[in-house]
C-alpha positions as CSV (number, residue, x, y, z in Angstrom):
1,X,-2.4,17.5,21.0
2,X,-4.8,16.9,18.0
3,X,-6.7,14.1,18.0
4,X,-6.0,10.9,15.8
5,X,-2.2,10.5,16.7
6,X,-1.3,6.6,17.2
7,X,1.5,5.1,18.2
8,X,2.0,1.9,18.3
9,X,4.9,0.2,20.1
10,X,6.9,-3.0,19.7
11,X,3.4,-4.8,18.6
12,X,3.3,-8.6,18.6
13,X,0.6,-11.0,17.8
14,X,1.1,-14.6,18.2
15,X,-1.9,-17.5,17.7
16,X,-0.5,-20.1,19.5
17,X,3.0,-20.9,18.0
18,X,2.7,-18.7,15.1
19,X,3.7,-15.6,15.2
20,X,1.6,-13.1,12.6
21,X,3.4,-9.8,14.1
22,X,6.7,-9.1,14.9
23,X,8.0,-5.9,17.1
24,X,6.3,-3.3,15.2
25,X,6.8,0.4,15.9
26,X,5.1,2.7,14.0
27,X,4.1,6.4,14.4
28,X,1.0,8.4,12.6
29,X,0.5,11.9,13.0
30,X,-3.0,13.5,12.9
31,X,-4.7,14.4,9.5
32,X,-2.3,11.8,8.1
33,X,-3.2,9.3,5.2
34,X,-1.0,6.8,5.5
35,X,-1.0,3.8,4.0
36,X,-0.3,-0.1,5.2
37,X,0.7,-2.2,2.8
38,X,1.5,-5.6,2.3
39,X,0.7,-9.3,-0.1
40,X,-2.0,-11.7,1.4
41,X,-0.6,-12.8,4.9
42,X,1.7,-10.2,6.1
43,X,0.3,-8.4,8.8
44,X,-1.5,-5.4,7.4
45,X,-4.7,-6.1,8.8
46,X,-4.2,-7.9,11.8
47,X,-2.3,-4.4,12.8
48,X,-5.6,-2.7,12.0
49,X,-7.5,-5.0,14.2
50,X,-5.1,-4.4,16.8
51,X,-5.4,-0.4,16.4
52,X,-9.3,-1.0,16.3
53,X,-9.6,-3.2,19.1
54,X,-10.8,-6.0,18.0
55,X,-7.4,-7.4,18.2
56,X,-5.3,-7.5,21.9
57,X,-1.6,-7.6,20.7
58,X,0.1,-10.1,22.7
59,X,3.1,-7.7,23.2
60,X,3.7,-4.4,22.8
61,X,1.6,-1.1,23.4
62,X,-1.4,0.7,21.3
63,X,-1.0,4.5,22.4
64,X,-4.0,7.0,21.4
65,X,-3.7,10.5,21.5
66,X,-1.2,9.7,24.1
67,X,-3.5,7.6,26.1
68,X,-2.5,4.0,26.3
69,X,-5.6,1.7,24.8
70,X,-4.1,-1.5,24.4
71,X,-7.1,-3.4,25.8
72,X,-9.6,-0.8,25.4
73,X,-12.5,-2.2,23.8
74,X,-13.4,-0.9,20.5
75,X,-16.6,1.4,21.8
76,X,-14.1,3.1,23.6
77,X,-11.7,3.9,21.5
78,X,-12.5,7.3,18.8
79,X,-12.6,5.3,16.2
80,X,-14.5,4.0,13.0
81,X,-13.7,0.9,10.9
82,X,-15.0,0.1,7.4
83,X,-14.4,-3.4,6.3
84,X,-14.0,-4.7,3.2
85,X,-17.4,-6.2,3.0
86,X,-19.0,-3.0,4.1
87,X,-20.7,-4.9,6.8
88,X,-24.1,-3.3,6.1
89,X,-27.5,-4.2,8.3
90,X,-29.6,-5.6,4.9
91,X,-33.1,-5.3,6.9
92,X,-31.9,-1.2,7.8
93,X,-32.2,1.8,5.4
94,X,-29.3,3.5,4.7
95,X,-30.8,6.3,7.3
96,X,-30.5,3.6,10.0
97,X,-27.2,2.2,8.6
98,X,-25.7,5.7,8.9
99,X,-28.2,6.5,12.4
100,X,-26.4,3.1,14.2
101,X,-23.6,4.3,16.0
102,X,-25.4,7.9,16.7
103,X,-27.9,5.4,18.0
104,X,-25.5,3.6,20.1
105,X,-24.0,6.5,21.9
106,X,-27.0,8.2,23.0
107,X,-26.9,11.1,20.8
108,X,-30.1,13.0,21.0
109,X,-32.8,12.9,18.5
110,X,-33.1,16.1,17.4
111,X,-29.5,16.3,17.0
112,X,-29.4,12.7,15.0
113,X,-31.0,13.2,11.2
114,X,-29.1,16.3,10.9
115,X,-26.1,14.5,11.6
116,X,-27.0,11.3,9.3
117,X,-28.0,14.0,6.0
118,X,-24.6,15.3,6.8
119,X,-22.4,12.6,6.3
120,X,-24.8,11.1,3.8
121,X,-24.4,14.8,1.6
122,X,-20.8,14.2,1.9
123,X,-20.6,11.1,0.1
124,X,-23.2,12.0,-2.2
125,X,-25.6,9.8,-0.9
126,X,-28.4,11.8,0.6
127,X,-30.9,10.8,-2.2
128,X,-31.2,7.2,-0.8
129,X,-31.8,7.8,2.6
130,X,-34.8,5.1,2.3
131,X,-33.5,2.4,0.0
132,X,-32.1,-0.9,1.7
133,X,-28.8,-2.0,1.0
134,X,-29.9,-4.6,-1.1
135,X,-31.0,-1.8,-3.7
136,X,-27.7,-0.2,-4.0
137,X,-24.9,-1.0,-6.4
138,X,-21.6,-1.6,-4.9
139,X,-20.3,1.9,-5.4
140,X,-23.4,2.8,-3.2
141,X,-23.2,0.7,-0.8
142,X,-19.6,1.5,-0.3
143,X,-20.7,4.9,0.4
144,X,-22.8,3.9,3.0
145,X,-20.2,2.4,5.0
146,X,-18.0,5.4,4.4
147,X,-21.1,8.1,5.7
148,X,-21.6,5.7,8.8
149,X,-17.8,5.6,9.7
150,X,-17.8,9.4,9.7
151,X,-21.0,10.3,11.0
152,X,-19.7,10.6,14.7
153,X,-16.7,12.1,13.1
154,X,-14.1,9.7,15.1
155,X,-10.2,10.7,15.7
156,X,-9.1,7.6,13.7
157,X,-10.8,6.6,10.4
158,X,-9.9,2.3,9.8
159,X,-10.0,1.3,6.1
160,X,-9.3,-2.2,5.4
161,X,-9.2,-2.7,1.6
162,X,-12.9,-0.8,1.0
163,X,-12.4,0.0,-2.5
164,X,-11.4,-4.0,-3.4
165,X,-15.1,-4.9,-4.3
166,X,-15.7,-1.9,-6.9
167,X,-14.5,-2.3,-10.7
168,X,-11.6,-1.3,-11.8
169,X,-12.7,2.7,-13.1
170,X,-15.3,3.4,-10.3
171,X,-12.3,2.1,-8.1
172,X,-10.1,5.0,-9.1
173,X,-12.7,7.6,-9.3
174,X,-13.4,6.3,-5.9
175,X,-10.3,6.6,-4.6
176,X,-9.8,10.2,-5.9
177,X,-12.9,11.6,-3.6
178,X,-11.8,9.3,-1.0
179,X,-8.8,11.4,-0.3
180,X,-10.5,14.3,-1.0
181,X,-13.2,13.8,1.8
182,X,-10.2,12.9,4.0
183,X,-8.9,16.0,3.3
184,X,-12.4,17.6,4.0
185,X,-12.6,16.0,7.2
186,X,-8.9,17.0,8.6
187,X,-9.6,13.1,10.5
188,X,-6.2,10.6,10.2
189,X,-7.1,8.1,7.6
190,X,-4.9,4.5,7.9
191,X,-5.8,2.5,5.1
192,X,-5.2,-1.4,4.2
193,X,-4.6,-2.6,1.0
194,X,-2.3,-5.1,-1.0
195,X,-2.5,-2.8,-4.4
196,X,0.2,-0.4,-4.0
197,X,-1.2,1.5,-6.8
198,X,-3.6,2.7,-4.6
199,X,-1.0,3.0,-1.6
200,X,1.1,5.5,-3.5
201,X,-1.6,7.3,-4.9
202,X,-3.6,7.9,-1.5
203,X,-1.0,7.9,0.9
204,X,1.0,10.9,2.5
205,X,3.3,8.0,4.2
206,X,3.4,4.5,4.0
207,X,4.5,1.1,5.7
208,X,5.4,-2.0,3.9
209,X,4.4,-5.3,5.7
210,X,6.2,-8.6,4.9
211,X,5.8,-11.7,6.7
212,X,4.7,-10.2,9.9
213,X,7.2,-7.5,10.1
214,X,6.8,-4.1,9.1
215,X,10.3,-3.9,7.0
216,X,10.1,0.0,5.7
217,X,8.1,3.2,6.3
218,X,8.2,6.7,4.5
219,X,6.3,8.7,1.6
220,X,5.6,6.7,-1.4
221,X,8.5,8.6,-3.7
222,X,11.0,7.4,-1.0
223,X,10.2,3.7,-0.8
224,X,9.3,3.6,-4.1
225,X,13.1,5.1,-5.2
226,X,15.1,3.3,-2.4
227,X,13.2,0.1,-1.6
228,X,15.1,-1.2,1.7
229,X,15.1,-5.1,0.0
230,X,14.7,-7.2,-2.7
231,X,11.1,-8.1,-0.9
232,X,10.1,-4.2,-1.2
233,X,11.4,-3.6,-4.7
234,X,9.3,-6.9,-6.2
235,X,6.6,-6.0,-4.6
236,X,6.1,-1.8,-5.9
237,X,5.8,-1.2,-9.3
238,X,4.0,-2.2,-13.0
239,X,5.6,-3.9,-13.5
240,X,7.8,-4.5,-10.7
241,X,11.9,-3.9,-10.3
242,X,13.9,-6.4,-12.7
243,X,16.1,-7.9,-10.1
244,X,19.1,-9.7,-11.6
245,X,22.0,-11.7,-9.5
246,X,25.6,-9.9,-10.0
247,X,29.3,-10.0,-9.4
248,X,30.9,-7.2,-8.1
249,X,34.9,-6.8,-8.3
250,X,36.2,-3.7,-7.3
251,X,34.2,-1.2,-9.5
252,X,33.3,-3.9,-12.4
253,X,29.8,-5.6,-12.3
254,X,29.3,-8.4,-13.8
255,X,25.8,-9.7,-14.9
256,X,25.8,-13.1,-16.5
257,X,28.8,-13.2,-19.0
258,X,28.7,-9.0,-19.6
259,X,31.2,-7.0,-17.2
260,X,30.8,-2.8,-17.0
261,X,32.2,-0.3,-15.4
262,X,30.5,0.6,-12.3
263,X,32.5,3.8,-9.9
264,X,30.2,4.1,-7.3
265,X,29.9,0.8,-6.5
266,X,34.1,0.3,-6.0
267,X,34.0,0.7,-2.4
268,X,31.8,-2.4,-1.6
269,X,35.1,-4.6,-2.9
270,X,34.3,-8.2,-4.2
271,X,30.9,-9.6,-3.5
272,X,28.0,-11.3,-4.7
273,X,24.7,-9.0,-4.8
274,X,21.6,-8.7,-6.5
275,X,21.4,-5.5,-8.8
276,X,17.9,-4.1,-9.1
277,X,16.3,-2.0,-12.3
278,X,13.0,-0.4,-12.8
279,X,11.5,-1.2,-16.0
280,X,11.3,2.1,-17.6
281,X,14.9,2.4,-16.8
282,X,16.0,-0.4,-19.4
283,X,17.5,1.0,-22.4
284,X,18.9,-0.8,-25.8
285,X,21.7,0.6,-26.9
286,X,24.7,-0.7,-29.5
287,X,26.9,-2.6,-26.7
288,X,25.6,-3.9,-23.6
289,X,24.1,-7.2,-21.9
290,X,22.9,-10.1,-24.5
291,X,19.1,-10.3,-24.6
292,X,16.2,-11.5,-26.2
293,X,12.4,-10.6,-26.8
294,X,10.3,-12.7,-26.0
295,X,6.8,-11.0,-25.7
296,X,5.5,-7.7,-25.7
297,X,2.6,-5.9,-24.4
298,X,0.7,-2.7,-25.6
299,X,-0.6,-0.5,-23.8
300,X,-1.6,2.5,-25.8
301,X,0.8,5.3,-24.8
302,X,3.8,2.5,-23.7
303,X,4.7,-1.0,-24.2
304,X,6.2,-3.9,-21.7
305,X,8.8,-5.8,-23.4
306,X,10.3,-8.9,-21.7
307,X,13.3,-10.0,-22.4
308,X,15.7,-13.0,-21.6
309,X,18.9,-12.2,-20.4
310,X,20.6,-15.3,-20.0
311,X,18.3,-17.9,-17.7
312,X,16.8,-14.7,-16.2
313,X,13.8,-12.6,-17.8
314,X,13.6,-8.5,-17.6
315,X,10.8,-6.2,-18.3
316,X,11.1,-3.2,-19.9
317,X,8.4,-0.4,-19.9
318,X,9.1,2.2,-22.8
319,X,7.2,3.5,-26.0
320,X,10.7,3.7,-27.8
321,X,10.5,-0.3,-27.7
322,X,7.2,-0.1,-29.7
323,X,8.9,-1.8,-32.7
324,X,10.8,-4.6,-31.4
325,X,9.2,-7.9,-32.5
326,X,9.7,-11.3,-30.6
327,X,12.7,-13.1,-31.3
328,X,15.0,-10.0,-31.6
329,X,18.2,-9.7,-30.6
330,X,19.1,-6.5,-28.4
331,X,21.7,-4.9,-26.5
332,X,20.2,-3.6,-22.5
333,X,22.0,-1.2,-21.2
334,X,21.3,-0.1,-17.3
335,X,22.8,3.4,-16.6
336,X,24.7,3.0,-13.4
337,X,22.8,5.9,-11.8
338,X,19.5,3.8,-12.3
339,X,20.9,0.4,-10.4
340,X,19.9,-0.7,-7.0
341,X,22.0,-2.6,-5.0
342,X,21.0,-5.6,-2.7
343,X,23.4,-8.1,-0.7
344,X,22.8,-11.6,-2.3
345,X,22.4,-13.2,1.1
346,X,20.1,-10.9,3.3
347,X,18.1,-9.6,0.7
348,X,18.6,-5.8,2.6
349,X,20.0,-2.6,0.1
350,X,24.0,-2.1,0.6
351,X,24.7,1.6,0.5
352,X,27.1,3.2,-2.1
């Protein structure tokens, strides 16, 4: 077996009577990116702890290259963590910052500044060996953290959030060489973040955490183009899936006070669900659903048009729209082949 495989296994986590994990099961493979993602509070980190070690799960089972380390503590585990903050030793040089964990397991010294210029070169660092952290920029110091995670080239490389600090463009350059020194390193990257942007750029599979439970797994195009809930479908996206409550009778769908014609959907009989549309699937056309402008937003190569569609607002993401004013008066049309289909009650994607 490679090394970096985890598998994690019906994972709880409780702090007394609440409960921040719920029975997640999850499976990476090695040299996999893959992504956890989630808002503020649902779980995404806490499972990275737990993967870490500086979390016990208080059920469930943390399996490592098929060797069970659910209380193993984290110097024993072949892995490296780098935290948001970057967690940098301010009275160290970057030598020593990267040298720590060499340090800490004994490697020789001969062996040692080889191994620190290494990891440094990689991340383009090896030029500020002697500086302190509190000389670097952001961007450099973020570096840092990334050499000394990979100097002792562990099975399992931890990233929670790392890039969040950084401006916007050094973010996404960052995140570009990020995936290429990944790829560099053949190591299994899982990565925490709340900006699915980056999820779906980085990631060769992802997990979507809400409230604690881990509620749908797969490669970015799939969740991204079946969402498994309402939850998912709000949360991926810029801007996210319009989701808009609906009728359906027997093959007619009926959104506010406009019915249409709607084949595939005739087998799920009379019910009350919640039809969901990406933005740049919104089209005007010369009959359709009632709606109004009521801002728009340029963006150079599109615009985001919202509209009002009875007491409900949609977004529209097209550069056709680039000459609709506020206050208009338009016909949406949502080709049927474009709508997603949620039950009204559980939230959970009905199959057509």
């Amino acid at each position: 077996m490679k090394r970096g495989h985890l598998k994690l296994t019906g994972i709880g986590k409780s702090y007394g009577t609440t409960n921040v994990l719920r029975g997640v099961d999850l499976e990476i493979q090695p040299g996999e990116f893959f992504a956890l993602l989630g808002p503020s509070g649902s779980g995404k980190t806490t499972t990275l702890r737990i993967v870490a070690g500086l979390e016990v799960p208080t059920a469930g089972q943390v399996l490592l290259d098929g060797e069970d380390a659910t209380t193993l503590p984290p110097g024993k585990r072949d892995v490296a963590m780098v935290f948001q903050s970057y967690a940098l030793y301010p009275h160290m040089s970057v030598f020593e910052n990267i040298a720590f964990p060499l340090r800490n397991i004994g490697t020789p010294g001969d062996q040692l500044a080889g191994l620190v210029r290494e990891a440094a070169a990689r991340v383009k660092i090896d030029h500020l060996l002697a500086r302190k952290p509190g000389a670097l920029s952001g961007g450099q110091q973020q570096r840092v953290a990334l050499a000394r995670a990979i100097v002792r080239k562990p099975a399992l490389f931890l990233l929670d959030e790392p890039l969040s600090n950084l401006d916007a463009k050094l973010r996404a350059e960052t995140r570009v060489e990020l995936k290429r020194l990944q790829r560099s390193l053949g190591v299994t990257a899982v990565y925490v973040t709340h900006d699915q942007e980056e999820a779906m750029s980085l990631a060769d599979r992802m997990a979507v955490f809400m409230n604690g439970v881990l509620v749908q797994q797969g490669t970015p195009e799939e969740v991204f183009r079946r969402p498994a809930s309402v939850d998912v479908a709000a949360f991926l996206g810029n801007p996210p899936m319009n989701l808009l409550p609906a009728r359906i009778e027997n093959g007619i769908a009926t959104i506010g006070t406009t019915s249409f014609s709607a084949p595939t959907m005739a087998s799920l009989g009379s019910r009350d669900v919640v039809l969901g549309i990406r933005p740049p699937d919104v089209a005007i056309s010369e009959r359709g659903i009632d709606a109004t402008v009521t801002m728009r937003e340029n963006l150079g190569d599109d615009v985001i048009v919202d509209f009002t569609v009875g007491d409900h607002l949609v977004r529209a993401r097209s550069a056709a729209m680039r000459e609709l004013a506020e206050g208009d008066r338009v016909h949406l049309h949502f080709g049927e082949g474009d709508l997603h289909v949620f039950d009204h009650k559980s939230g959970f994607r009905v199959a057509r």
